[in-house]
DODOMAR-389386 format. One record per atom (N, C-alpha, C): residue in one letter; x, y, z. Coordinates in steps of 0.05 Angstrom, whole numbers, plus 5000, padded with zeros to 4 digits. Layout:
BEGIN
aXYZ;...
// end
This chain:
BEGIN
x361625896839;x362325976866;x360026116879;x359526016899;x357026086917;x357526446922;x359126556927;x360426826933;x359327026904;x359726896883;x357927026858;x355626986847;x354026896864;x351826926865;x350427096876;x348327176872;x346927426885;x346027336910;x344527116898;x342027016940;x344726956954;x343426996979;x344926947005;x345526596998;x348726517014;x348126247003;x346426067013;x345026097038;x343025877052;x341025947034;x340926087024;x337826117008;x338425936984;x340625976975;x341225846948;x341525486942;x343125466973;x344225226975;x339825096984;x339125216994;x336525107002;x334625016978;x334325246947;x333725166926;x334125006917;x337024976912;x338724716902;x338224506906;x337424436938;x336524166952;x333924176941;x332324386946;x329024326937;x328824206902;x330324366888;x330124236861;x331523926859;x334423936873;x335623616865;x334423436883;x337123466911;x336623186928;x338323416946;x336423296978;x338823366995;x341823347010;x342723216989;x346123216993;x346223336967;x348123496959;x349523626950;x352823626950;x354323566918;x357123596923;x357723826910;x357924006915;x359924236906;x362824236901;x363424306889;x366424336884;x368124556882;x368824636904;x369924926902;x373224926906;x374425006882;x377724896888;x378824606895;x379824626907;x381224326907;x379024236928;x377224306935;x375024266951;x372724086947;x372523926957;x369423736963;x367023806978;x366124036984;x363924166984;x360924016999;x360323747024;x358123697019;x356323867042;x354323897022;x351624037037;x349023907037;x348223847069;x346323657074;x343523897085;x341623787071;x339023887073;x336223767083;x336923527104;x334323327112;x335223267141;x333823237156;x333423137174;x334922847180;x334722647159;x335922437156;x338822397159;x339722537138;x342822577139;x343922747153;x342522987178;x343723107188;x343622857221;x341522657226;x342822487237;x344122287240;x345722227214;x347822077209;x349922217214;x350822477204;x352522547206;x352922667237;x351722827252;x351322887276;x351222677293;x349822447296;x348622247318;x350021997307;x348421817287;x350021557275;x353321597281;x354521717267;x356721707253;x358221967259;x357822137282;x358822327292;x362022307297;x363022187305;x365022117303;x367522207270;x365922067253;x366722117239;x367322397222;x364622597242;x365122787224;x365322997243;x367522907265;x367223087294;x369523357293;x370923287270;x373823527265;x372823777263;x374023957249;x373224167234;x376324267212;x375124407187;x377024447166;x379824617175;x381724557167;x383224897177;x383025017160;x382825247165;x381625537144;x385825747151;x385625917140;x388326057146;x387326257161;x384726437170;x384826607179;x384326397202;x383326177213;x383126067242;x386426067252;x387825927231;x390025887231;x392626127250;x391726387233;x393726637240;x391826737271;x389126837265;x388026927285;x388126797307;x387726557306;x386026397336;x388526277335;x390426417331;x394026167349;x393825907336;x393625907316;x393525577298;x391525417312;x389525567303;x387325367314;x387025257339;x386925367356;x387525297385;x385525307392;x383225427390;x381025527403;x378625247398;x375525347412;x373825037414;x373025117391;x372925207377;x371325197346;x372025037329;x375025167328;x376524977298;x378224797307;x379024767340;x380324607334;x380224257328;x381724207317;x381223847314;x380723697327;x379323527324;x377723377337;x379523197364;x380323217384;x382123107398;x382523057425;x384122977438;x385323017474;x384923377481;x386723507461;x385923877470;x383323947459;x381323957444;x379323887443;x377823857468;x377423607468;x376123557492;x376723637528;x379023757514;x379823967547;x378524157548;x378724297520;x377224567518;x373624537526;x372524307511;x369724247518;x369324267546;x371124107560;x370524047580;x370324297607;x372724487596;x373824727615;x370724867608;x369124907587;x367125077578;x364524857588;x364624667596;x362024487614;x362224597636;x364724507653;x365124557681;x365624827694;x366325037678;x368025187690;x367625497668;x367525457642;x367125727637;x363025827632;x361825537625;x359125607627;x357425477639;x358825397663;x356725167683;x354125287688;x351825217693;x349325307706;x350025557729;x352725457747;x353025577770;x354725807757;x356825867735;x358026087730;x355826257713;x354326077683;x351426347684;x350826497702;x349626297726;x347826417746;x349626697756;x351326697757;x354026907768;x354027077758;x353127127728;x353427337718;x350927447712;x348327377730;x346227427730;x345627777737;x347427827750;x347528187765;x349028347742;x349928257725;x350928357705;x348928407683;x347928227670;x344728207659;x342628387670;x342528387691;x340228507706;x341228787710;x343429007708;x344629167713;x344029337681;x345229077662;x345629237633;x342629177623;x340829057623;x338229137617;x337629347637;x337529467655;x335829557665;x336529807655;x339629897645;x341130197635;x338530147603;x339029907587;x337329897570;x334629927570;x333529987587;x329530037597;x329730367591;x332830407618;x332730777615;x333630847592;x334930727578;x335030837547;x331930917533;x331830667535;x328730727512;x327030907531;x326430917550;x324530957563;x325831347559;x328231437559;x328831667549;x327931737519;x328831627506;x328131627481;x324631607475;x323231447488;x319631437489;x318331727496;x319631847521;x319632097526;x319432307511;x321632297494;x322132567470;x320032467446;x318432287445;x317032157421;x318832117397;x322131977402;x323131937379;x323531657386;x323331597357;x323731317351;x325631177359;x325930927369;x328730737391;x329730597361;x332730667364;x333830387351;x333730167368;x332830037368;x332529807377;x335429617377;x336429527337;x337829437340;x340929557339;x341629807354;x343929997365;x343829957390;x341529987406;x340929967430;x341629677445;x340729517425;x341229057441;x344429107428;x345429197413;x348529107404;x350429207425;x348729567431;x350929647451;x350729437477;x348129357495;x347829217524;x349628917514;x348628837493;x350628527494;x354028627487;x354528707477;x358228907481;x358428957510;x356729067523;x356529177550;x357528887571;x354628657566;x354928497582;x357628307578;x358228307556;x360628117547;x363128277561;x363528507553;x366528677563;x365528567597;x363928607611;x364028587637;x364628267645;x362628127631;x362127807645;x365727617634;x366627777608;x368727597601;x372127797618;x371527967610;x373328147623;x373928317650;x371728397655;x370228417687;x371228827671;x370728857656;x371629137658;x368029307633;x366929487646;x365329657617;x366029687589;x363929717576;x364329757549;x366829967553;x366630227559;x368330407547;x371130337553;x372130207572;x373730077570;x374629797560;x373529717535;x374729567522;x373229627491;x373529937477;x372730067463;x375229887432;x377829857444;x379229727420;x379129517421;x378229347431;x377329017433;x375329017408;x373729167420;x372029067400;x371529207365;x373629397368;x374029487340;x376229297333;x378329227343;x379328977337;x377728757325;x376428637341;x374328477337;x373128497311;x372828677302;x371028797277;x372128617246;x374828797258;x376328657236;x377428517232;x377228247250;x378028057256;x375027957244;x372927947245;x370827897229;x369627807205;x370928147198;x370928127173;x372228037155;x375327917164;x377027707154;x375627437147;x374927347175;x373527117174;x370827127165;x369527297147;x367127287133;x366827227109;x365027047092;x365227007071;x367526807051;x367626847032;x369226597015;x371726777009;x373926577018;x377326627014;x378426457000;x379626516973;x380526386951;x383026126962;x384126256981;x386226146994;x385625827005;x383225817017;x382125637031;x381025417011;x380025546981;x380025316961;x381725296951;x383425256956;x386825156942;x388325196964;x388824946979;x390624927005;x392624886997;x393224756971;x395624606966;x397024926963;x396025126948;x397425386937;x397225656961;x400325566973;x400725677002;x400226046988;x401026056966;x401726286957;x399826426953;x397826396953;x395226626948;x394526686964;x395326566997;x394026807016;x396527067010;x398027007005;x399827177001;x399427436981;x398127256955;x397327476930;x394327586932;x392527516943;x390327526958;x389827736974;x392527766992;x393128017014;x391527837039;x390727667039;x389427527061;x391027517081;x393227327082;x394927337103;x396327567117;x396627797099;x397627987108;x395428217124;x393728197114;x391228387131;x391328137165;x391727907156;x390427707177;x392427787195;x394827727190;x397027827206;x397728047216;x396928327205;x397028587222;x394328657247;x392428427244;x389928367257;x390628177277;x391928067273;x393227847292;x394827947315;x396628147303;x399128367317;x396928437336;x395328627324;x394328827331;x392628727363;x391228517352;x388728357372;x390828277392;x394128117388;x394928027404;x396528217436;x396028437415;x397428627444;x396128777463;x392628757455;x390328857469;x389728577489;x390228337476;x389528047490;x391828097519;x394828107503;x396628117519;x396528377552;x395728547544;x395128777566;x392828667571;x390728587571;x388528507590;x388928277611;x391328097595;x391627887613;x393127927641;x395728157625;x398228257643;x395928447672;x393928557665;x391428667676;x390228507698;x389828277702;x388328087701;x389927947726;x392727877718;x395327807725;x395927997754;x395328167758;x396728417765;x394528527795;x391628377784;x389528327809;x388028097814;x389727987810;x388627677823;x386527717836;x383727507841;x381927567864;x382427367891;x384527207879;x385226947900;x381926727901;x381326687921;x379526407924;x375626567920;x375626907917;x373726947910;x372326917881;x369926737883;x368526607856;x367226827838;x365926967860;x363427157854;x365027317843;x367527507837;x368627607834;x370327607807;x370227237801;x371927297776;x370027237745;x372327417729;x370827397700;x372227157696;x371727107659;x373026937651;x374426887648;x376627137645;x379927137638;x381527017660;x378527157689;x380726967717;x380726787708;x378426617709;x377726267707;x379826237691;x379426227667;x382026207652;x384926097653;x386026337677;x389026347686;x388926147707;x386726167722;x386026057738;x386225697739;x385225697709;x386425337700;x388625267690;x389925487684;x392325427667;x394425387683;x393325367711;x395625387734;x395625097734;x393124907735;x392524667744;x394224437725;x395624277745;x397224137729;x396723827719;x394623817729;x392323577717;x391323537693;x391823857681;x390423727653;x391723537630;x389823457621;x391223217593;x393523427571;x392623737571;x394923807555;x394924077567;x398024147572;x397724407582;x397224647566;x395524817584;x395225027569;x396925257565;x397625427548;x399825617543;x397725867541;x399626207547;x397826427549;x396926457514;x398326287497;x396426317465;x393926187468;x393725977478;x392425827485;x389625967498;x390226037530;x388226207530;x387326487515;x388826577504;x388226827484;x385226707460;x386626427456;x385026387423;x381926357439;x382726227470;x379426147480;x377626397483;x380026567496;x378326917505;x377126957469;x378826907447;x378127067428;x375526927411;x374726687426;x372426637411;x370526577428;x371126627458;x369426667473;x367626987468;x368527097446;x367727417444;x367127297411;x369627317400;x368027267368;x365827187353;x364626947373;x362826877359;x360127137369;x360727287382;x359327437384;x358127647365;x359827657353;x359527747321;x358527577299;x360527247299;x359927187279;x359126857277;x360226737300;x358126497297;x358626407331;x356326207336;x355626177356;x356825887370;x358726007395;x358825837413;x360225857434;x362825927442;x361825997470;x359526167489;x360726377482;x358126567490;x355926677456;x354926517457;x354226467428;x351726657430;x350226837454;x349527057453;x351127267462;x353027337454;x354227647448;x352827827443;x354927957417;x353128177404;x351628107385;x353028097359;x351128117338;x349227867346;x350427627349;x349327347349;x346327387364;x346027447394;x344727487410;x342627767410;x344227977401;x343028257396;x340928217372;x342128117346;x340528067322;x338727847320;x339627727331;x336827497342;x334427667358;x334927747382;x332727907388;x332028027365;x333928257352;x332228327330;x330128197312;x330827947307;x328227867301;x326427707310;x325827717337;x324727637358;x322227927349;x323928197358;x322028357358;x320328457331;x321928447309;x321328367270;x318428247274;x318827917286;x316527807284;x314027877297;x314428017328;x312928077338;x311328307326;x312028477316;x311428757314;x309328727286;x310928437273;x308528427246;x306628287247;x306328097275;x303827967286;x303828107309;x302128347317;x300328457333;x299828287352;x297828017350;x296127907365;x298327637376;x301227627374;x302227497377;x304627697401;x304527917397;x306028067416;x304028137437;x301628187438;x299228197458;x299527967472;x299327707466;x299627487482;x302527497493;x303927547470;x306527547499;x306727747520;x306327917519;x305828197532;x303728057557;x301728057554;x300327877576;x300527727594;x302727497582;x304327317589;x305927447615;x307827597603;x309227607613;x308427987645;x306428067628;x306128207655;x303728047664;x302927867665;x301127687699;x302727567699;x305027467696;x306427347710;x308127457736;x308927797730;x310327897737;x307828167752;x305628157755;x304528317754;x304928507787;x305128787780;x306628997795;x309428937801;x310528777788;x314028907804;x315328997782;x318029147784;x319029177762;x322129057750;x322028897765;x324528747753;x323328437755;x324128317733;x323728037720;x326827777740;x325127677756;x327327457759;x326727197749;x330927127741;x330326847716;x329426627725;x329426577749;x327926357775;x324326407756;x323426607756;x320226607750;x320126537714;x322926507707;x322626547668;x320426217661;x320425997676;x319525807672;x316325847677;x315526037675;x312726147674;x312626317645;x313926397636;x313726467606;x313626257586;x311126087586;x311925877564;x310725987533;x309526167541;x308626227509;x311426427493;x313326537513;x315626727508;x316326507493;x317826287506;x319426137497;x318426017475;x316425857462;x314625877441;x316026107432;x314926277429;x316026527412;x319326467399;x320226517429;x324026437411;x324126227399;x323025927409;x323225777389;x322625777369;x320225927359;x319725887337;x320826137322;x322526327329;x324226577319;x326126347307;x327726217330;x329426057324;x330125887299;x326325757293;x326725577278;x326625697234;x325226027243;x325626147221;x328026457213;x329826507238;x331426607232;x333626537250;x334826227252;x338226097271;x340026297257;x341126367286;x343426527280;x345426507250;x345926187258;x347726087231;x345925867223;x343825957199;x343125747181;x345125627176;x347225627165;x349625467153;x351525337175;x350925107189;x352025047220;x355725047202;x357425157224;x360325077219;x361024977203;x363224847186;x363324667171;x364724457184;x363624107179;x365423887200;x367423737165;x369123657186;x371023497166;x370423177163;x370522997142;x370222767140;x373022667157;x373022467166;x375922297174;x376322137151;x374821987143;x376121877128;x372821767106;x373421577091;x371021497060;x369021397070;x366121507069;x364121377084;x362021377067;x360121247068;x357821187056;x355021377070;x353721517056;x351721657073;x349121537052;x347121547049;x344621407038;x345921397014;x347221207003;x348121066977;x350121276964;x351021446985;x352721696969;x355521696987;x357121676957;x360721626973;x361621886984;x363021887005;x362722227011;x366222127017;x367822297003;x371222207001;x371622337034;x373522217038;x375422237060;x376222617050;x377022747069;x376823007083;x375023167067;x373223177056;x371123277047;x370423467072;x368323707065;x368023837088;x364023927081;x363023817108;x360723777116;x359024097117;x357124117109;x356324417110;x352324347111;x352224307146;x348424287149;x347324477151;x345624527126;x343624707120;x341024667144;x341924807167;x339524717186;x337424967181;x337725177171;x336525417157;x333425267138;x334425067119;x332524977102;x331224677118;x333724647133;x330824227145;x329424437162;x329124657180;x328024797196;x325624907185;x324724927154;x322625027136;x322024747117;x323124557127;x322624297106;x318724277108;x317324337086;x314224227093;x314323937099;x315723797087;x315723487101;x315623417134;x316923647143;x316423587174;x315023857188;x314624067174;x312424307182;x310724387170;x308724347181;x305224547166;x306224857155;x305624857139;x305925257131;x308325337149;x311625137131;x313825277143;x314025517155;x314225697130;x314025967115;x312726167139;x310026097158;x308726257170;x310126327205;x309226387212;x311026507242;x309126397264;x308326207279;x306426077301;x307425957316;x308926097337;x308726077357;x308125737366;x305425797367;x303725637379;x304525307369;x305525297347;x306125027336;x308424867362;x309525077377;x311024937403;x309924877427;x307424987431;x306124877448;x305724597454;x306224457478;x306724177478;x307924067461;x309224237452;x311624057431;x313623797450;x315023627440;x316723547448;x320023597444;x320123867419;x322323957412;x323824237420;x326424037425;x327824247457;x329824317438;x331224557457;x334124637442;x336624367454;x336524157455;x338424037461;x339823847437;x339423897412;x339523727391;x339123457384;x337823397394;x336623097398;x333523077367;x333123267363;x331223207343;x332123367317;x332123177297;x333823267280;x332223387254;x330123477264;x327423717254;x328023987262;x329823987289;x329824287298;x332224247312;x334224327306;x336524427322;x338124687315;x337324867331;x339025167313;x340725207332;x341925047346;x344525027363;x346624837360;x345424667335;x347124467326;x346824197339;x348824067344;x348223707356;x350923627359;x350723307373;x352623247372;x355323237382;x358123107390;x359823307396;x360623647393;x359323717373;x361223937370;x357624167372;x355524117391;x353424237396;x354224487412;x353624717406;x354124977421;x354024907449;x356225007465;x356024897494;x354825157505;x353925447488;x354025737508;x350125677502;x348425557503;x346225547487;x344625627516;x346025587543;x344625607565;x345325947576;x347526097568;x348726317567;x347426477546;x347026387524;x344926547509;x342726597510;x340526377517;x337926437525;x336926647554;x339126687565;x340326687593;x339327107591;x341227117567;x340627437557;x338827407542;x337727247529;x335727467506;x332427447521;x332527167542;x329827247557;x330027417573;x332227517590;x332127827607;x331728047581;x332728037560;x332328357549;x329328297536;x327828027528;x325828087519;x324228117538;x323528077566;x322127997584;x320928367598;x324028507590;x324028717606;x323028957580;x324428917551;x322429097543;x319328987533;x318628787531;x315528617520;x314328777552;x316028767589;x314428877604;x313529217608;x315929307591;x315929537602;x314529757591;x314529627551;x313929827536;x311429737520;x309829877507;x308329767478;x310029827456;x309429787424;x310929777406;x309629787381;x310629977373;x309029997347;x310830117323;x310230067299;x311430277278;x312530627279;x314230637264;x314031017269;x312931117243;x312431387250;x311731527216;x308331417213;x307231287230;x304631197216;x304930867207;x306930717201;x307130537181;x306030337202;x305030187174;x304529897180;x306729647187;x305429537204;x306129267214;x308429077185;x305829107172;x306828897137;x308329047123;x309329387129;x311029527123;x314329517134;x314329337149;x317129227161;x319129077144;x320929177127;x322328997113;x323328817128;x324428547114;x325528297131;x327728167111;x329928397104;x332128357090;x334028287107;x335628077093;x338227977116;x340828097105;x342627997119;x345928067117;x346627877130;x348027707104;x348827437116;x351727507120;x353627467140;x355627467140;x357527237159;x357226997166;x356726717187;x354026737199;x353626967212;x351126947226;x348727077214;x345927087209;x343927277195;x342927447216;x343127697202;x342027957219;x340228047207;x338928287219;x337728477191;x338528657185;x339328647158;x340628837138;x340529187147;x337629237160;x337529517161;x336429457194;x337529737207;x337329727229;x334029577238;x332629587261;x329329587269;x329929807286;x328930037276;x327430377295;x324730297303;x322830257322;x320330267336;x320030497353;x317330457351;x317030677373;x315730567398;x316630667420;x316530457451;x314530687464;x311930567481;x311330817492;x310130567523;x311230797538;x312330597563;x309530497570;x309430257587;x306830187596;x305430167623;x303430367625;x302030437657;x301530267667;
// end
């Protein structure tokens, strides 16, 4: 069992492929286990033959939490399905609803400048990653709920432990047939007082929500309007129910924590990614100088960054890409379900088997990168590889039907918060320490963070 093992499992499952072959069958419980590690078979399965592997497993905590799977993550591949995709194309993350929540971004970075820039003052060291977890909580309570952090202080302790349910390996889930171990497990029963609990904080925000309509103003509504807002519309292929919208609100925030896709920059997802946005920078010097450069002549004398000018940061973006391509939120993309017995390069893969792409390891494959292992930027320069999953060398947003639809909502925040502290501040170690003195331990829990906070020291720039 991957869970008793010491390495994280993308690290492990990545050895495994480097010593055998990259498919892999595991067998965990009544479970068929496959894990793909190439480029090749992640475009069969994704692109060729997507279709086939377009479902996703039911797990019991999707099950209790997310209203029986109701939500766009897990639910099955289908007519409601494709309502949900579609309500999150048109309507919950269009170009034009991002753009909307642009004053929101621009409001909660700028409280985040006067943080640090307080903290630079007293010559004490910034958490950095306390500081991006609180502004993405910040921007999410506002843009999904229209209300501040401090008011939605039990959401997201809710949230927590709704998390941590869904983290890691549950005995229950390898043995579907044996209803009875979420039971002896205590799984179902923690899931279900988490369920209670989440459902009556869901229920008062909506009754909230319900209670001030904004009527035909756009600019005005969060998500929860939009939301109610569709559920009115009697066009759709399946109607929606207030569980219904609950499971969408609850993973329009969850993955914020723990894997990525509606708003697939939240907190941790989006917050800890910068974190190692700034990890990398801080241990290549001459690679934070060029972005720093970058990004003040582009902007040179003003002090607010607009996302209209971000298409002048091409060496930034370089940067995240290549953050991207050595620390994706979720090395371990979702898991997809087989439909039915298929053949993948000479290997029988049984009917409901469940799919698990190691995009963590094809993303360091030397077969398709010079000196995986190293951090360059520059290798994206005139690249031709985009975040749209089309190249199946680099996708840390996934592919396919079931490709993160929030991928334009994420980049959306993490180039405003890098743009504004790479302009505002320099950055260096505290205590004296070196650059190569930066540990780069993870905490894998769906998404990879770093294990121990990043403290820097910011000293503002004349």
């Amino acid at each position: 069992m991957l869970h008793l093992i010491g390495e994280h499992p993308h690290h492990r499952l990545s050895r495994l492929a480097n010593t055998y072959v990259p498919l892999l069958h595991l067998k965990l419980g009544e479970i068929d286990l496959i894990t793909i590690s190439s480029p090749e078979l992640a475009r069969e399965v994704m692109k060729t033959r997507d279709l086939c592997f377009a479902s996703r497993p039911q797990m019991l905590v999707g099950e209790i939490i997310f209203y029986n799977n109701s939500d766009i993550i897990f639910s099955p591949y289908g007519k409601y399905w494709w309502q949900l995709r579609k309500i999150c194309a048109m309507n919950l993350l269009s170009p034009k609803r991002v753009k909307s929540f642009s004053f929101i971004r621009e409001e909660e970075t700028s409280n985040l400048v006067e943080q640090i820039r307080a903290a630079a003052q007293l010559g004490e060291p910034v958490n950095l990653s306390k500081m991006l977890f609180t502004v993405a909580n910040s921007t999410v309570a506002r843009a999904a709920f229209g209300k501040d952090l401090l008011g939605m202080e039990s959401f997201f302790v809710a949230m927590k432990v709704i998390v941590k349910l869904g983290s890691g390996f549950n005995i229950a889930d390898a043995f579907p047939s044996m209803g009875f171990l979420g039971e002896i497990s205590g799984l179902r029963p923690r899931a279900m007082r988490a369920h209670r609990h989440m459902d009556s904080i869901l229920n008062e925000i909506i009754e909230e929500h319900l209670a001030r309509r904004h009527g035909d103003d756009e600019a005005e509504e969060d998500i929860v309007d939009v939301l109610l807002k569709i559920k009115e519309n009697r066009e759709l292929y399946v109607p929606l129910t207030m569980d219904n919208i609950k499971a969408v609100i609850l993973v329009s925030t969850a993955p914020l924590h723990c894997i990525h896709d509606l708003f697939v920059a939240g907190t941790e997802t989006a917050s800890g990614f910068t974190d190692w946005v700034m990890t990398e920078l801080i241990r290549h010097p001459e690679v934070m100088q060029k972005a720093q450069l970058e990004v003040r002549k582009a902007f040179n004398g003003t002090t607010k960054i607009k996302e209209n000018d971000s298409d002048e940061l091409q060496y930034l973006h370089c940067v995240i890409k290549e953050t991207l391509r050595l620390h994706p939120p979720a090395p371990l993309l979702v898991p997809r379900t087989c439909s039915e017995t298929v053949e993948l390069s000479g290997y029988t893969i049984p009917a409901k088997s469940r799919i698990m792409i190691n995009v963590g390891a094809i993303m360091r494959d030397p077969k398709y990168w010079e000196n995986p292992e190293s951090f360059c930027p520059e290798r994206f320069q005139g690249s031709h590889l985009d975040l749209k999953g089309t190249h199946f060398e680099y996708f840390p947003f996934g592919s396919g039907r079931r490709i993160c639809p929030g991928i334009t909502f994420a980049l959306a925040n993490i180039e405003e918060w890098l743009t504004q502290i790479l302009l505002h501040f320099d950055w260096s170690m505290p205590d004296g320490k070196k650059p190569e003195d930066l540990d780069m331990e993870e905490d894998f829990g769906g998404t990879v963070i770093r294990k121990n906070h990043l403290c820097l020291l910011a000293t503002p720039h004349k």
